[in-house]
N, C-alpha and C positions, 0 to 999 in steps of 0.2 A: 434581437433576432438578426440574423443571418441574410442580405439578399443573396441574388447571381451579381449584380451590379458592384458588389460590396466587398465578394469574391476575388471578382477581374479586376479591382481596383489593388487590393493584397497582393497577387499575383507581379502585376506590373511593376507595381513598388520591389516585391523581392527581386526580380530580375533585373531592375536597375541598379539597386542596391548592389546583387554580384556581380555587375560588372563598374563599379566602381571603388576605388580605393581607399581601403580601412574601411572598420565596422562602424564609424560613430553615429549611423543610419539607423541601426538595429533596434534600437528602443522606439526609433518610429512603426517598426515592423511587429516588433514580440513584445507581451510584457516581461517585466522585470522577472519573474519567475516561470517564465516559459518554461516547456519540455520539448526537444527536437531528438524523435528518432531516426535515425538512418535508414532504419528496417524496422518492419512490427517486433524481431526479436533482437533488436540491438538495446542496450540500456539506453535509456534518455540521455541527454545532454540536457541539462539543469542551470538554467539562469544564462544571463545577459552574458558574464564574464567566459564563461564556458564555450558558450554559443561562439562568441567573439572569437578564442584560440579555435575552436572547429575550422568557424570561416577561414580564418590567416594562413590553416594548415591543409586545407583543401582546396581554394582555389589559389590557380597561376597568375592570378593578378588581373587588373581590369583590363587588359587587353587579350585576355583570353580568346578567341574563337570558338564560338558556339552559336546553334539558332537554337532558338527554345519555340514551342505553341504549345497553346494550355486552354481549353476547356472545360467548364465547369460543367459536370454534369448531374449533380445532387446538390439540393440546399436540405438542411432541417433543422431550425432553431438556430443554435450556433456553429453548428457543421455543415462544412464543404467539403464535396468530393471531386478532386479536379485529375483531369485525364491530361500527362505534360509528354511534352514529346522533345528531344534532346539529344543535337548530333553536334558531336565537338571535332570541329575544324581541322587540326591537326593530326589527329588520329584517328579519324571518322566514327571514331564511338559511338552507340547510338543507344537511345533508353527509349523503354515508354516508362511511365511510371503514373505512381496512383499516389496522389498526396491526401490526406486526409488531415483536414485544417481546424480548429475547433477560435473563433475568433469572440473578442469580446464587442460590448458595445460599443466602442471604440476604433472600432476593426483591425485593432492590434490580436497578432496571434497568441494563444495561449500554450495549444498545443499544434504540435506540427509531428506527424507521421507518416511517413513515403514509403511506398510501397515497390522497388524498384524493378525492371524489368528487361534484359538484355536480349538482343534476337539469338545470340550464342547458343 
């Protein structure tokens, strides 16, 4: 089972994780056969290896600029629903977004689905 405690703990982890350099973090964060959607209709992104070229080829490296917050605001069993908020530094870009986490008891993620959200 799933806490909020468990949640915010995942969260922090992922966020440090992206702003540090290379993936060799990631097996702390997902299991080895995670799924990561970009969007509810994008295909999954399937396994560690996959994950890994995602990260390398979407973030600008660990000195990126960005603030992130994120709260959790549904638990149930092994799912969280976290509310993230996201405005990157040099382009002022700005997200809300909806992740929807599904974690094991380990509180490594299994699945990971964002729901992305632009004020555009």
């Amino acid at each position: 089972m799933t806490h909020h405690a468990t949640a915010e703990a995942w969260i922090s982890s992922y966020e440090r994780l992206w702003r540090t350099s290379g993936t060799d973090g990631l097996a702390q964060l997902f299991t080895l056969d995670a799924t990561y959607r970009t969007s509810p209709w994008a295909p999954p992104i399937e396994g560690l290896p996959a994950l890994a070229a995602f990260w390398d080829a979407e973030r600008d490296g660990p000195d990126e600029p960005f603030t992130m917050s994120a709260e959790v605001i549904a638990v149930d069993g092994s799912t969280a629903v976290v509310r993230v908020d996201v405005e990157y530094g040099a382009s002022g870009d700005r997200w809300r977004d909806l992740w929807v986490l599904e974690l094991d008891d380990d509180g490594r993620c299994m699945s990971f689905e964002e729901w992305p959200f632009a004020p555009q």
